[in-house]
C-alpha positions as CSV (number, residue, x, y, z in Angstrom):
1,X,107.8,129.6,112.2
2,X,106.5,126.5,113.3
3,X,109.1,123.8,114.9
4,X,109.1,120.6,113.1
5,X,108.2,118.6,116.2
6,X,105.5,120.9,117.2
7,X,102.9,118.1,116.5
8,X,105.1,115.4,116.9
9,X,102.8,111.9,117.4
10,X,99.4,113.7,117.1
11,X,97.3,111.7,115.2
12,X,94.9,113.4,112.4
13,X,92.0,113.0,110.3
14,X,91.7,115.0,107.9
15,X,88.6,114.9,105.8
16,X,88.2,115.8,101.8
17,X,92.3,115.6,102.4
18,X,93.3,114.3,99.1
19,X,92.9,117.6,96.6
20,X,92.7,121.0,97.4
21,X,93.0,122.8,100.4
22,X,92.5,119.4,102.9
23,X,95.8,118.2,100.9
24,X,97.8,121.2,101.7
25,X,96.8,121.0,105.3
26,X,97.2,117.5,105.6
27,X,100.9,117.4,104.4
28,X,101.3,120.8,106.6
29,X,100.5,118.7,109.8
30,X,102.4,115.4,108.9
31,X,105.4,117.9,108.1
32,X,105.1,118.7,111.7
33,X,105.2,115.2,113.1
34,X,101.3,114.6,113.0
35,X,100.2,110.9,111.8
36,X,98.0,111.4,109.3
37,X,94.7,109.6,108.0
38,X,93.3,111.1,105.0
39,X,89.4,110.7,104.0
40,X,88.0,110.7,100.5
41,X,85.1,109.7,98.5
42,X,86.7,110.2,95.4
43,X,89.1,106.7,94.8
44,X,91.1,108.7,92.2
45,X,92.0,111.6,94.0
46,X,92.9,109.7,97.0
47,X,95.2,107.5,95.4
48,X,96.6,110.4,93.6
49,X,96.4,112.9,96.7
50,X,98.1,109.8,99.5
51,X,101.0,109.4,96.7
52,X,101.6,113.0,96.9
53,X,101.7,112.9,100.7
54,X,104.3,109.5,100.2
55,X,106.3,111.3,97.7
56,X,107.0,114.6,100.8
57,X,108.2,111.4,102.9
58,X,105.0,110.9,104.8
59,X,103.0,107.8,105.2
60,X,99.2,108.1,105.5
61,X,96.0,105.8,106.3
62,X,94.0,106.7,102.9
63,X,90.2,106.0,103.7
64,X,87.7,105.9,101.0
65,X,84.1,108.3,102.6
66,X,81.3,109.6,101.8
67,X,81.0,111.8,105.3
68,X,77.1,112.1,104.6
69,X,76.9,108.5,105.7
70,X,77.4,108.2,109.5
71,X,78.0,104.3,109.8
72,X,80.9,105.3,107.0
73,X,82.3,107.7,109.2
74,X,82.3,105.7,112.6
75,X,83.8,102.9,110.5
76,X,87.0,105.7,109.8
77,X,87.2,106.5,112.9
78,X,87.6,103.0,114.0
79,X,90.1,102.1,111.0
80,X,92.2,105.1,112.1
81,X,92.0,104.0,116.2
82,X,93.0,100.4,115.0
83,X,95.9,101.7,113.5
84,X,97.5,104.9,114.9
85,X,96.1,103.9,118.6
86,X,94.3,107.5,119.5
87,X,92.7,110.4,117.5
88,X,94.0,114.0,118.6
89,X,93.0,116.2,115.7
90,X,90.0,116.4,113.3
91,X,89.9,118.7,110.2
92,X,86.5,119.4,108.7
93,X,87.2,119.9,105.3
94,X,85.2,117.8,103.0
95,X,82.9,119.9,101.5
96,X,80.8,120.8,97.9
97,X,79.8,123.7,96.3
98,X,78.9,125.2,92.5
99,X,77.0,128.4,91.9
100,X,73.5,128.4,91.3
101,X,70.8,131.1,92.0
102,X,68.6,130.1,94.6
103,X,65.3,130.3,92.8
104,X,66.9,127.9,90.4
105,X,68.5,125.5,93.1
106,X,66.9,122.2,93.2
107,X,66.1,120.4,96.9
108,X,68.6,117.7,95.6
109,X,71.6,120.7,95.3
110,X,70.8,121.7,98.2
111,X,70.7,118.4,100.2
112,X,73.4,117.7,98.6
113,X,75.9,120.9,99.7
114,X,73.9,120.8,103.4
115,X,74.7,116.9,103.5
116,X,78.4,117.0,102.6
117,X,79.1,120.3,104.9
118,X,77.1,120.3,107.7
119,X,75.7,116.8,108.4
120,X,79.0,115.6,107.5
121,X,81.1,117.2,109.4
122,X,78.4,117.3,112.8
123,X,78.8,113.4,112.0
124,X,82.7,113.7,111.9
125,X,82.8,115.4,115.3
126,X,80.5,113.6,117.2
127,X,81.6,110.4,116.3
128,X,85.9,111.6,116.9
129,X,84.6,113.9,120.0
130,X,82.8,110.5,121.6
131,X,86.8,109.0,120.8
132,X,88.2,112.0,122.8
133,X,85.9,112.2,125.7
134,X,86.1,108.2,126.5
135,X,89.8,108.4,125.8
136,X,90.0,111.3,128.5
137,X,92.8,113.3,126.7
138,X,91.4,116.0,124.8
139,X,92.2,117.0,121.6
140,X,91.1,119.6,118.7
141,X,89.0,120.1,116.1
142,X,89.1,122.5,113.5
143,X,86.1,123.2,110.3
144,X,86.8,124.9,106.9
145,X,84.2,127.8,107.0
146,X,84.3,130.3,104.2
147,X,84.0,134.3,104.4
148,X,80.5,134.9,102.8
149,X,79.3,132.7,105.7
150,X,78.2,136.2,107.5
151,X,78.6,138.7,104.5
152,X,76.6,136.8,102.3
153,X,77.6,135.9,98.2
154,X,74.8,135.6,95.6
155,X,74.8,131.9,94.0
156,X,76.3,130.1,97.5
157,X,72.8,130.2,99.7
158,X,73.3,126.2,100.1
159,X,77.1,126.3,100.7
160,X,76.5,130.0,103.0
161,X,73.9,128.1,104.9
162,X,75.7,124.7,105.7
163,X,78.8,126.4,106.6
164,X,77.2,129.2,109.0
165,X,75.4,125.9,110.5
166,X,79.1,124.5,111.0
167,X,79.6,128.0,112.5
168,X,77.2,127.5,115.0
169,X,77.6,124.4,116.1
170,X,82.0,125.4,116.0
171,X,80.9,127.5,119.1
172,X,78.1,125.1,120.6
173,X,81.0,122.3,120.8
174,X,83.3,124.4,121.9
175,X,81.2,125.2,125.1
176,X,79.9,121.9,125.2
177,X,83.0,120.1,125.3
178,X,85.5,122.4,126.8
179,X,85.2,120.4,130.2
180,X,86.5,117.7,128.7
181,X,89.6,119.9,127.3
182,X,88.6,119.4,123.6
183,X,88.6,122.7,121.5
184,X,86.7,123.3,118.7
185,X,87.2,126.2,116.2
186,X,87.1,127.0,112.9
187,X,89.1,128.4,109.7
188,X,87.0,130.7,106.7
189,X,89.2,131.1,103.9
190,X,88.3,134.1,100.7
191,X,89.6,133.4,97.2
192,X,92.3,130.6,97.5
193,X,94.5,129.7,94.6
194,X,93.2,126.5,94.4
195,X,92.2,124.4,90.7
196,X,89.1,122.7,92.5
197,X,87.7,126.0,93.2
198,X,88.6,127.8,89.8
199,X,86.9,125.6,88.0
200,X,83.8,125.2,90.2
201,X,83.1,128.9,91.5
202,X,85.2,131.6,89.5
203,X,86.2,130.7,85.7
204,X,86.9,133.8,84.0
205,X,89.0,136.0,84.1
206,X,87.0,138.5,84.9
207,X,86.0,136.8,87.5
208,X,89.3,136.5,88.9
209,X,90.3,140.2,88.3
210,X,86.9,141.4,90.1
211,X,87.9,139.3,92.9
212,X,91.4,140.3,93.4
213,X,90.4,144.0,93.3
214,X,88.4,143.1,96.1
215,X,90.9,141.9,98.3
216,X,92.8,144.6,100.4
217,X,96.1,142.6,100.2
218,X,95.9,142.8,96.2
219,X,96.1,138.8,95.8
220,X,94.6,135.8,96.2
221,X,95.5,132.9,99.1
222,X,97.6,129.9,98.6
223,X,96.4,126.7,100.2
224,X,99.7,127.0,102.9
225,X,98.1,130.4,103.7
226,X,95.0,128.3,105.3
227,X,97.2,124.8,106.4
228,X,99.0,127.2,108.7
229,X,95.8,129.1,110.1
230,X,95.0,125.4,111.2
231,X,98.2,124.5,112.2
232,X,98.3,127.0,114.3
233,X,95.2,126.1,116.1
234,X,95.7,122.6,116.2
235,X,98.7,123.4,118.0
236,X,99.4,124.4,121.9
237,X,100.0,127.9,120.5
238,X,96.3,128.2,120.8
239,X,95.9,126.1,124.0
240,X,93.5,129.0,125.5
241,X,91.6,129.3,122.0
242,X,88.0,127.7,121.4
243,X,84.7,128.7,119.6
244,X,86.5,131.0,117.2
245,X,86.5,131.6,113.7
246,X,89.9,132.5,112.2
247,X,89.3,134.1,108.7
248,X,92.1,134.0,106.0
249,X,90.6,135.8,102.9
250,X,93.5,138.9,102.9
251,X,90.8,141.6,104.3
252,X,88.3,140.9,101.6
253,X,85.6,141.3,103.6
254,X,86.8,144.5,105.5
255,X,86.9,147.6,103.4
256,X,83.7,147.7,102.1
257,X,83.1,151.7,103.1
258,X,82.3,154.0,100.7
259,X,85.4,155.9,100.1
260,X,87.4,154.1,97.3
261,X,90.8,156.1,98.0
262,X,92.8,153.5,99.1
């Protein structure tokens, strides 16, 4: 069980924050003291996903983004400097994704997944890592992966691709910048309870059932499951952690021998 101080004045961004998975781990943090900025580029949702975070008690810097556009993102970071005084934490989580065969994938879906994911978030880090190295203090990063990044999923090849990228450059950073006491990881989620991703990626119930038969723990995540995985390494209970993936999919890509007696 976490304490409720145990990020008490950290100061975090958290990217695609205002739906999903990015809301869940936003409000996780500020639960547990963190100031929070919140990044969007959907104005809806982020009025709808910062009223939600108001309405647990906390008070978040909403910022409108699209993370594919670098001057956009050093402007957030110098929005949320200006008004919190220091970034400590940066989540990774803005992301896109629909299914779509590769031969019938156009270059604009694909620049489109690869832009959001992996420039985005190698945009995000550079310019809040540049914050933490002049600032001299260290600090923590953390990117939403996703399981089939190294077993593979048919109709994901642009999303797979970005986010084994964001892999790579997870444990790059983290050798990169562990003399300056910055630690970069990463969090790959499987089938999360989540109504962005039912709609987008598994709309049947079929589709469900297939999936949940699939998973060794016999059910699906819930978006606390993955805000406490990066909770947890945003935290000094993983002060000697860097360049690691933390999956979160309930065994779903274990067990995948050929004897079905389990």
């Amino acid at each position: 069980m976490f304490t409720p101080s145990l990020l008490k004045d950290q100061v975090a961004i958290v990217t695609g924050g205002a739906t999903g998975l990015g809301l869940a781990i936003a409000r996780r943090l500020g639960e547990l003291g963190a100031h929070i900025a919140v990044g969007s580029r959907n104005a809806a949702n982020l009025e709808q996903g910062t009223a939600d975070l108001r309405h647990a008690g906390l008070d978040p810097l909403a910022i409108q983004i699209d993370v594919r556009k670098p001057e956009q993102v050093d402007e957030m970071v110098s929005r949320v400097v200006r008004h919190f005084g220091r970034i400590n934490i940066l989540v990774n989580n803005a992301a896109g994704n629909f299914v779509c065969r590769a031969e019938d994938l156009s270059p604009n879906g694909w620049n489109a997944v690869v832009g959001i994911v992996l420039n985005g978030s190698f945009y995000c880090s550079r310019a809040v890592g540049r914050h933490m190295i002049a600032r001299g203090s260290g600090g923590s990063i953390v990117s939403i992966l996703a399981n089939y990044v190294w077993t593979g999923s048919a109709g994901t090849v642009h999303s797979a691709a970005a986010k084994a990228g964001v892999m790579s450059m997870t444990q790059t950073l983290a050798v990169e910048w562990a003399r300056h006491n910055i630690r970069v990881n990463a969090v790959a989620p499987g089938a999360i309870e989540t109504a962005g991703a039912a709609r987008q990626l598994w709309n049947t119930p079929d589709a469900v059932q297939r999936i949940t038969d699939g998973i060794p723990l016999k059910r699906w995540g819930k978006p606390e499951d993955v805000a406490d995985a990066v909770t947890f390494l945003v935290s000094e209970h993983a002060g000697f952690i860097t360049g690691e993936t933390l999956t979160v999919d309930g065994g779903a890509w274990l067990g995948k021998g050929p004897f079905g007696f389990v």
